[in-house]
N, C-alpha and C positions, 0 to 999 in steps of 0.2 A: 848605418844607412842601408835599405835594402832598394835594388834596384830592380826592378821588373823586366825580362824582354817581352813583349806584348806581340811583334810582329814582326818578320825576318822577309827583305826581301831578296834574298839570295841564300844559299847554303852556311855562308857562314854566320856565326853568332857575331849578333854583331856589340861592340862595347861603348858604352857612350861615353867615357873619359876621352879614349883616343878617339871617336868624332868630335868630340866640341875641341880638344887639341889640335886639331888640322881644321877646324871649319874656320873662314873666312867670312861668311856673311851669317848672322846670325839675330835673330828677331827674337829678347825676351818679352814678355809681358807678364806682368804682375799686379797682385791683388793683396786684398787684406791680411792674406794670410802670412804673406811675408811679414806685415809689423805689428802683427798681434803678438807676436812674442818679445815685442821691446814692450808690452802693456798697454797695447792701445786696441780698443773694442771694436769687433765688425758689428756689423748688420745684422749678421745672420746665425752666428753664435755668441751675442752679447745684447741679446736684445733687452735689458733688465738696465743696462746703461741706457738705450736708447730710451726706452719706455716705450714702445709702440714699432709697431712695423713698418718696411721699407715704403710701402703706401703712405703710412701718420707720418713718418720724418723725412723721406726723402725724394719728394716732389713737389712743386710747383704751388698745386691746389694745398697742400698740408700746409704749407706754409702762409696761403691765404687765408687759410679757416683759422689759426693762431700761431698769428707772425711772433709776440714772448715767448712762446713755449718754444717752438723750434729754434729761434735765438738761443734760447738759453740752453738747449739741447749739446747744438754745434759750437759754443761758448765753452761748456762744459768738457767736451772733447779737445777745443782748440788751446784749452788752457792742459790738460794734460799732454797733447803733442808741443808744445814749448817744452817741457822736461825731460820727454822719453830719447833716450839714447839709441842710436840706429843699432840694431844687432847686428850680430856677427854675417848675418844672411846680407842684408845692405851694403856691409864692405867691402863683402866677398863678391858680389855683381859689378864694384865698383871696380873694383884688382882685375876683374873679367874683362871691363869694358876697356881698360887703361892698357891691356896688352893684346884686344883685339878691335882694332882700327873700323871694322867692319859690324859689329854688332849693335845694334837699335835697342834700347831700353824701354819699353811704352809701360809707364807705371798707371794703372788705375786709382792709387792710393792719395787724399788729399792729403798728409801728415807729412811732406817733404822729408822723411828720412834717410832716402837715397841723396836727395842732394847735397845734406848735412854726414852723409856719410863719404861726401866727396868726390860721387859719381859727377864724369863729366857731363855737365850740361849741353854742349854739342852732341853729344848720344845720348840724351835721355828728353822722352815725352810726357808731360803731364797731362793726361789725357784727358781727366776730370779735374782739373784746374787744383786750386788749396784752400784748405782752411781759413788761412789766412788771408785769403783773400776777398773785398768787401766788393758789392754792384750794387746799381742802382736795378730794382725790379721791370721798371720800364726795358724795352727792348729797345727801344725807342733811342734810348740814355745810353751816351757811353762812357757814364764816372764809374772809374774802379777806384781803389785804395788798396794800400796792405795795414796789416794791425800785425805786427810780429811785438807788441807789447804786453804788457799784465793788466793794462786797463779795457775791459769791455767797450764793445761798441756802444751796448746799452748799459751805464755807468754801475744799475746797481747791482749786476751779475756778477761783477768783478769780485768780492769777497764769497759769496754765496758758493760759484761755479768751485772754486779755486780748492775750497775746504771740502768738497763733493767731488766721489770720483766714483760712484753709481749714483744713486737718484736722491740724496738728501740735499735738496735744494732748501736754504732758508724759509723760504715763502713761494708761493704760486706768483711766475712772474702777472702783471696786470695784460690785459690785450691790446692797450694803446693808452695812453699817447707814448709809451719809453720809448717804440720803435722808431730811430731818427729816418725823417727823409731825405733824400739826394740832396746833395749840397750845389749839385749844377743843373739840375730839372725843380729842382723845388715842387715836387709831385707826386713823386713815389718811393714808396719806401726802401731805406736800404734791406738787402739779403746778404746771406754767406755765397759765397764767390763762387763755390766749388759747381761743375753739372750736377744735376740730380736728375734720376730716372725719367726718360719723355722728355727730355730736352736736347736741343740739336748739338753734337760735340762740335768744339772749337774748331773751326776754319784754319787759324795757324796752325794747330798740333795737327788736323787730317792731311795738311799739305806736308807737312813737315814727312810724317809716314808716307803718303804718298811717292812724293820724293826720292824715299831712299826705295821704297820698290821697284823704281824705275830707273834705278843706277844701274842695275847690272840683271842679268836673265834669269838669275837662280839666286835661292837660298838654303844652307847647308841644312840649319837647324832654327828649330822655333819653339822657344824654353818656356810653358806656362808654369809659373810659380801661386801657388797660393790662391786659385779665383778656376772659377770653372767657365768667366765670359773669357774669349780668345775672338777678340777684335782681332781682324785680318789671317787670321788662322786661313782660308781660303786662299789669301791671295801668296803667300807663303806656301800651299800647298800643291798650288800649280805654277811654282819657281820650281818645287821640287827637294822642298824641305821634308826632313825627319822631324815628328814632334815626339816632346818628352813632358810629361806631366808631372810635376811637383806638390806635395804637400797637400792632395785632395784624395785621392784612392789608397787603399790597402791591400797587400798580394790577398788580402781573403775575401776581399768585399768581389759580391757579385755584380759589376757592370760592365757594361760595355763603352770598351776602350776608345770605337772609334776611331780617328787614324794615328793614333798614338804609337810610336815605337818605345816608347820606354814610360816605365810607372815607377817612382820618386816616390817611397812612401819617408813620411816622417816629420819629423821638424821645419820646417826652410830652414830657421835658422841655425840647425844644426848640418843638414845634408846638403845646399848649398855649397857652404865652406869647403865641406868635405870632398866636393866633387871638383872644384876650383881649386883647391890648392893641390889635386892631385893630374890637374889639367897644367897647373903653372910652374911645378917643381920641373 
């Protein structure tokens, strides 16, 4: 694990084991990159999985221009997140949260692997909702469902998606009718559950966040793993948080750090652990 100090605001050097060791209030946030290493593809380095860019799969309109294909996309991925084991990086935020009372989780990732890795749900935020979970398109509608099954929502995905872990789909799904619609609007079509880009985030999860920023007047530290978005990085930083960046920059890459005190280059799922189990011995 190579750790960077980026920005020193006093004489001394400072070390970010023994800050997250004493910090009490603590806001991580994380992204794909933390569970692209248990096998599960992002956005932006797996777009061969996706077949198209975060415009073609991950909005609103994409999914109105063809509602099978995006199904079968997010289908595709939700049958691989049933299988993939949380890594060693998920455990170890989990060990994190479970001996610090004070620390907020806000996961970006739909693949619930923190939760399956036994993070408590009282400190953790799903910020873009799951996979697995179903809506009605209407805004209008408030049917959700979960599908933590092997059977697809649209029936004949179910073998095709399962044997496909890039883009060998048996066939071109069809554009309608497979798509079911709402079982209590009878009107519009079901979608995948998760936010997608240009959509307003969930009410419950911004309160929830809200919330704990207004418990108390400060924040020690604010942990981005894996994702270069830092939802509420701001409001964390006029608490008076120290931010640390994980598993995006490299001590050689030329960028700007921005208010980063410390640069995490490497794995999540390797330096993570490494930094947490040398925080909890």
């Amino acid at each position: 694990m190579s750790i960077r100090l980026v920005f020193q605001s006093n004489a001394e050097e400072m070390d970010l084991a023994t800050c997250l060791k004493h910090a009490e209030r603590i806001m991580v946030v994380a992204g794909a990159g933390l569970s692209r290493p248990s096998g599960l593809p992002t956005f932006r380095q797996d777009a061969h999985f996706w077949e198209g860019s975060i415009d073609q799969i991950a909005t609103r309109a994409a999914f109105q221009d063809n509602f099978a294909q995006i199904w079968a996309r997010y289908e595709r991925f939700r049958q691989l997140a049933l299988d993939a084991p949380p890594n060693e990086g998920h455990y170890a935020l989990a060990r994190l949260a479970a001996a610090k009372p004070g620390l907020l989780f806000v996961t970006q990732n739909i693949d619930e692997r923190s939760e399956r890795a036994g993070h408590s749900l009282e400190q953790l935020v799903a910020l873009h909702g799951s996979v697995f979970d179903v809506k009605c398109t209407n805004v209008s509608c408030s049917f959700t469902t979960r599908n933590n099954s092997r059977q697809a929502i649209i029936p004949f995905l179910t073998t095709s998606t399962r044997t496909s872990q890039t883009r060998d789909l048996e066939h071109t799904p069809p554009q309608d009718p497979e798509v079911p619609t709402c079982h209590l609007c009878n009107c519009a079509k079901l979608r995948p559950g998760m936010v997608w880009f240009g959509e307003v985030l969930p009410p419950v999860a911004l309160s929830r966040v809200e919330r704990w920023l207004q418990e108390d007047d400060y924040v020690d530290l604010y942990l981005i793993i894996g994702t270069e978005r830092t939802p509420f990085m701001q409001d964390a930083l006029d608490l008076g948080a120290k931010v640390a960046w994980f598993d995006i920059f490299h001590p050689d890459d030329d960028v700007d750090p921005g208010d980063a005190t410390w640069i995490v280059s490497g794995d999540a799922s390797e330096t993570v652990p490494s930094l947490v189990e040398e925080v909890l011995q």
